[in-house]
C-alpha positions in Angstrom: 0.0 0.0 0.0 1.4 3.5 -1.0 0.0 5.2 2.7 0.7 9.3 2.2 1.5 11.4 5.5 -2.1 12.6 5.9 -3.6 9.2 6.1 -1.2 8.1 8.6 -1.9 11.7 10.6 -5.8 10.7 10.5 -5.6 7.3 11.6 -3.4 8.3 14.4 -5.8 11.0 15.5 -8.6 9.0 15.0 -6.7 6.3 17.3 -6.1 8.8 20.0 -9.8 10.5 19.7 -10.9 7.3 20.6 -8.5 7.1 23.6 -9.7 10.6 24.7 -13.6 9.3 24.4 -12.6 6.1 26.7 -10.4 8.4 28.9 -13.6 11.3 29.3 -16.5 8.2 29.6 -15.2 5.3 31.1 -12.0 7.2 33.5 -13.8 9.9 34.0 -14.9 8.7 37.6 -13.4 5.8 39.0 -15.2 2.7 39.2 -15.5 -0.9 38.9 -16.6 -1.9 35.0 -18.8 -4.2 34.8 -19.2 -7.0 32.7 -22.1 -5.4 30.5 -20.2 -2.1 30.2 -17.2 -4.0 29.1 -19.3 -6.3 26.9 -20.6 -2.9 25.2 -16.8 -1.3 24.9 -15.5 -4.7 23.3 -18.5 -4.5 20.5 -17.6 -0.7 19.7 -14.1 -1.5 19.3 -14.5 -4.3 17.2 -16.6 -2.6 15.4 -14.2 0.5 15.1 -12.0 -2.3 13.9 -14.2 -3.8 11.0 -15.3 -0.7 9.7 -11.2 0.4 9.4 -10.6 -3.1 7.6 -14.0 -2.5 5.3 -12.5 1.1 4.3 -9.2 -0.6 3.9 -10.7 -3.6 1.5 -13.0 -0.9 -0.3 -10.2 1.9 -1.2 -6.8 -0.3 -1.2 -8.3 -3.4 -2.6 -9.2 -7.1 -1.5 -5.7 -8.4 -0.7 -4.6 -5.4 2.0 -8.4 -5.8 3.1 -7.9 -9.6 4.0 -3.8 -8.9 5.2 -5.8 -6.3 7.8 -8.3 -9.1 9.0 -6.1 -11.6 9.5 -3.9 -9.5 10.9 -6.2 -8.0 13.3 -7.3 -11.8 14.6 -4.3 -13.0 15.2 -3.2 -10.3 17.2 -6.6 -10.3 19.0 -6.2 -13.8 19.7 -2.0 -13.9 20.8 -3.4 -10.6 23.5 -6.7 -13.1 24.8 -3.4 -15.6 25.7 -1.7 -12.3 27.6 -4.9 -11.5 29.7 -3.8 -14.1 32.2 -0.5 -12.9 32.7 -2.5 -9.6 33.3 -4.3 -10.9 35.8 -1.7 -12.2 37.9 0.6 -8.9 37.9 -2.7 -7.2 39.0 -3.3 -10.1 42.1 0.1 -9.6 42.5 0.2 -6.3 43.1 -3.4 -6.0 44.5 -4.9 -3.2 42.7 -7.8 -1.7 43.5 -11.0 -2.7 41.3 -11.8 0.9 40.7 -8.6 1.4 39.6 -7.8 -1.5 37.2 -9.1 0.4 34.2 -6.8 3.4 34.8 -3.5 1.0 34.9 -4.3 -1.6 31.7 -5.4 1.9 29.5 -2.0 3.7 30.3 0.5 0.7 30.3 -1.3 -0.7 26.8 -0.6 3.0 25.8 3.0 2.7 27.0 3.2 -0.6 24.8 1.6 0.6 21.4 4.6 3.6 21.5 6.8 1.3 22.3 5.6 -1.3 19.5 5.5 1.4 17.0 9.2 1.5 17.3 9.4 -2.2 16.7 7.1 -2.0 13.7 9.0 0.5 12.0 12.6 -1.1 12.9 11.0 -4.1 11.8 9.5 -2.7 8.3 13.0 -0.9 7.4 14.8 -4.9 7.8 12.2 -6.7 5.4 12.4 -3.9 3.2 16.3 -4.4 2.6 17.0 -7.6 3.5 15.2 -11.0 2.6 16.9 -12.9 5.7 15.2 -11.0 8.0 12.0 -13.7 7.0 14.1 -16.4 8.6 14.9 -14.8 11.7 11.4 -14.1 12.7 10.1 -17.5 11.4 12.7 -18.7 13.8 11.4 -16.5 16.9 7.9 -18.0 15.9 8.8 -21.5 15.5 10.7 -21.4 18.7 7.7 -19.7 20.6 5.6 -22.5 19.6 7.5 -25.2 20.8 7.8 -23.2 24.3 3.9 -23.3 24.0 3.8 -26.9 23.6 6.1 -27.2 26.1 4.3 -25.4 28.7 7.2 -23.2 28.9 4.6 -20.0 28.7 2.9 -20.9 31.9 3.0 -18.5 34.3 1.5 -19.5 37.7 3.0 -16.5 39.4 4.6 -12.8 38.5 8.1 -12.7 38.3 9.2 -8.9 38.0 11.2 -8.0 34.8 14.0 -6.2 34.5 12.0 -2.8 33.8 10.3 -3.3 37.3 13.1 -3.9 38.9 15.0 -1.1 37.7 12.1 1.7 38.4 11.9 0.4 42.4 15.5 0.3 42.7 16.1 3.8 41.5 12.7 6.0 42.6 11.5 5.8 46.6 8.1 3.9 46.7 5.2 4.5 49.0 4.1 1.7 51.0 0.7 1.6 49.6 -2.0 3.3 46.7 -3.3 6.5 46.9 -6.1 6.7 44.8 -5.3 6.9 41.3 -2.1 8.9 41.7 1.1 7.8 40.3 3.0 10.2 42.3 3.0 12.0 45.9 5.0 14.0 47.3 5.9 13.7 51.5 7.9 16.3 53.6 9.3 17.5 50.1 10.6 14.8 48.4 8.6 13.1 45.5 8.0 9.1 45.2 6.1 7.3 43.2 3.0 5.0 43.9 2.3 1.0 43.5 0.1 2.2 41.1 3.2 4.0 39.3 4.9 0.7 39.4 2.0 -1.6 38.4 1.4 0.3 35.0 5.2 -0.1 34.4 5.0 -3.9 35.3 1.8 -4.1 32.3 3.4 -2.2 29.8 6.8 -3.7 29.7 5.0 -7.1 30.4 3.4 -6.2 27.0 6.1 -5.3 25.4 7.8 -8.9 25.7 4.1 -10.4 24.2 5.5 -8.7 21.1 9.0 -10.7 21.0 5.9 -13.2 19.1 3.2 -10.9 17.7 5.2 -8.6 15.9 7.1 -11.0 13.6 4.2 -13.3 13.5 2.1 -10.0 11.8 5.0 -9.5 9.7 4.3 -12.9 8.6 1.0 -11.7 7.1 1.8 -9.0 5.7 4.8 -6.3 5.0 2.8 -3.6 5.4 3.9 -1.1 8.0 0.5 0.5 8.1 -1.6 -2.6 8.6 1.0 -4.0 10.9 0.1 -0.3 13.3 -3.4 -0.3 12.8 -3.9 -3.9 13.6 -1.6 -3.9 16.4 -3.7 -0.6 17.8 -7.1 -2.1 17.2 -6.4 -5.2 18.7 -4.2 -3.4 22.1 -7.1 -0.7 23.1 -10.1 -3.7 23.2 -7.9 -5.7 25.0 -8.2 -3.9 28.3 -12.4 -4.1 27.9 -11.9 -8.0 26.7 -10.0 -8.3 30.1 -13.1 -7.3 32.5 -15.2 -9.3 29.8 -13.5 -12.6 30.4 -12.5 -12.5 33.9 -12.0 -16.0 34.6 -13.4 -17.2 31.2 -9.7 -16.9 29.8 -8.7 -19.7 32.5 -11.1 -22.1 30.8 -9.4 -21.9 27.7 -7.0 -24.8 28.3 -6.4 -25.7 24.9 -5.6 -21.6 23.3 -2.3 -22.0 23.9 -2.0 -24.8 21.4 -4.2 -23.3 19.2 -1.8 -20.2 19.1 1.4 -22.6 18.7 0.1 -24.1 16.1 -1.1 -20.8 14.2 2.6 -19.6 15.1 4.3 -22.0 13.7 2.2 -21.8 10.6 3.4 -18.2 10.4 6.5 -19.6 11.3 6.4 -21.9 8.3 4.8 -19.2 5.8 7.6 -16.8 6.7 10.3 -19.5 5.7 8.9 -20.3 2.0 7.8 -16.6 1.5 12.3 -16.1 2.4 13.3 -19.3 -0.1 10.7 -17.8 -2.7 12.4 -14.8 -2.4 15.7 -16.3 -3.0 14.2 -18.4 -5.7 14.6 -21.7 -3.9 10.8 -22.2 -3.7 8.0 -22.7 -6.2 5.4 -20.4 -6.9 2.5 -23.0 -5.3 4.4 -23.3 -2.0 3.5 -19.7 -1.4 0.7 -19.6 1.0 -1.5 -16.8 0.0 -3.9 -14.3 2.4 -7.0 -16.6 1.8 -5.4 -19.6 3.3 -3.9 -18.0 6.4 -7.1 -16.4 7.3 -8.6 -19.8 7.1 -6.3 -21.7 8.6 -5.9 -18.4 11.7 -9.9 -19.2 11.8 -10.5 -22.6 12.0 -7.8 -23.3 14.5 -9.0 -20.6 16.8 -12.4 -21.9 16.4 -11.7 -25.5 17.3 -9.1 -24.4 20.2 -11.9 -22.7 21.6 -14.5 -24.9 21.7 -12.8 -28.1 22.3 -11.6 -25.8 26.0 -15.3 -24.8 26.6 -16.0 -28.7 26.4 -13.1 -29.4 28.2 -14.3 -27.3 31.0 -18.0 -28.1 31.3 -17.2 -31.9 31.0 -14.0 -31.1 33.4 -14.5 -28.5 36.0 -11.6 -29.2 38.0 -9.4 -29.3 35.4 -9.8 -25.2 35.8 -10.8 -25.1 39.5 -8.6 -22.8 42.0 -6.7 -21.4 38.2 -9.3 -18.6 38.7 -7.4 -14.9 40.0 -9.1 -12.5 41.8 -9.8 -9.6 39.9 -11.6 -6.9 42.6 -9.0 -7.7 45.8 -10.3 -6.0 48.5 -8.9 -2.4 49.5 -5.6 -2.7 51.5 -6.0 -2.6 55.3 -4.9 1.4 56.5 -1.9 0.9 58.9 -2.1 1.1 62.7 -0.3 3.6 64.6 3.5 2.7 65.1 3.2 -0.3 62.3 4.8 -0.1 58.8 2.1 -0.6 56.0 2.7 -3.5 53.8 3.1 -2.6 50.3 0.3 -3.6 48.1 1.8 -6.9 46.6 2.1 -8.4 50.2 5.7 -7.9 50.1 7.8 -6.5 53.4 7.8 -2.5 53.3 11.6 -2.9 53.5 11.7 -4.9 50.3 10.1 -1.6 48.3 11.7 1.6 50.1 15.3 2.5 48.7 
């Protein structure tokens, strides 16, 4: 697609209107969403989604139309696997209900400018060198295999090295204060759990795309889809997270699904390089059409083999459920050193 400037100046304006609108309706007040107010959010920006891609098939053509779709699904699909590992850094750090919003909306924000960077580093390879297709067929191939392994499990939050650093160089409070990210006491300025938390989602997002990046790339070269589909499918993610809740634990069989889509991109990537170098034939190029289908039906059959699984299974699931509205930390006694929000000794947190 030949995007000019202005296009890609409307589509990020239109991308950050719609952040303002969520930001003014939903963050306006604090509160708890609930699950038909997130049910309502996750239809509007699906929607906002297909009628991008049905502008994109009607004024670019069929072939950028489908690239967009499948695009759009697969990265949907690779963020439903990430909602868990959402749900335990928010356990983990305990955050208030009211607040959960608040911290998924500006650490996905943090991500997507952080992806953007990726996108276009990524764009300006493939655009000058073929090999480029191997490398992230290799990242995708080896991803799957961790999948199958089990490797991607993660019962409990392990801080990354982003975390790490920001509480080892700024003084953090011992527990939230409202929605702030940063307080000031006798003078000198620290920063919040809440501060913390949204540092702990974004970067935490920003390893999911170590996979979803080059496995987009696998659909299509495109740095404009790649964006858009990347944005679409990032801001309904944090309404798909209230949605779900605990549904996403049911889904015992997704992450095969996804290893087996990622090693299909994995594969496609591969011939599309060796066509490239004229190794491959013309019919071993997999087209749009076919990854769609395959991106479909595989996500379709994942899904309802784990809903089976569940209802013929309960306890296959039972206690893998995380708390998503933990109760307000208890307000320290006189004399006593509150506990900072993830349970862990003040001491641990205070530099």
């Amino acid at each position: 697609m030949n995007v000019p400037l202005w296009l890609w100046i409307a589509t990020v304006g239109g991308l950050l209107a719609l952040i303002a609108i969520d930001l003014v309706v939903v963050d306006r007040k604090p509160h708890e969403v609930t699950t038909g107010e997130a049910a309502r959010w996750v239809i509007f920006y699906i929607s906002c989604a297909v009628l991008f891609g049905a502008g994109v098939w009607l004024f670019a053509g069929h072939d950028p139309g489908v690239e967009f779709f499948t695009g759009y699904i697969t990265e949907y699909s690779l963020s439903v696997d990430n909602l868990f590992i959402f749900m335990v850094i928010m356990a983990s750090f305990k955050v208030p209900a009211i607040h959960q919003h608040r911290v998924l909306l500006v650490g996905i924000l943090l991500a997507l400018a952080m992806r953007s960077v990726f996108i276009a580093v990524g764009a300006a390879l493939i655009s000058q060198f073929v090999w480029v297709f191997f490398v992230f067929g290799g990242i995708l191939v080896w991803t799957a295999i961790s999948m199958l392994r089990g490797n991607d499990e993660h019962e409990e939050y392990h801080e990354n090295a982003v975390t790490r650093w920001v509480r080892k160089i700024f003084p953090v409070t011992d527990d939230y204060h409202g929605h702030k990210s940063f307080v000031k006491r006798n003078g000198k300025r620290f920063i919040t759990p809440m501060f913390v938390v949204i540092v702990a989602i974004g970067s935490a997002d920003l390893l999911f795309a170590v996979d979803s990046i080059p496995a987009i790339f696998g659909i299509t070269q495109d740095a404009f889809l790649v964006f858009t589909a990347n944005a679409f499918a990032l801001m309904g993610l944090r309404q798909l997270y209230f949605l779900l809740g605990g549904l996403v634990t049911k889904l015992v069989y997704l992450s095969y699904g996804l290893a087996i889509i990622l090693g299909f991109i994995g594969a496609k990537l591969f011939l599309h390089a060796l066509h490239e170098y004229g190794v491959a034939p013309d019919w071993l190029d997999i087209n749009n059409w076919m990854s769609l289908g395959v991106i479909v039906l595989v996500l379709t059959i994942t899904t309802i083999a784990s809903l089976l699984k569940a209802k013929r299974d309960p306890e296959a699931v039972e206690g893998k459920g995380l708390d998503l509205k933990p109760e307000a930390p208890e307000e320290k006694k006189a004399g006593e050193e509150a506990p900072f929000a993830t349970g862990k000794p003040a001491e641990v947190w205070d530099h």
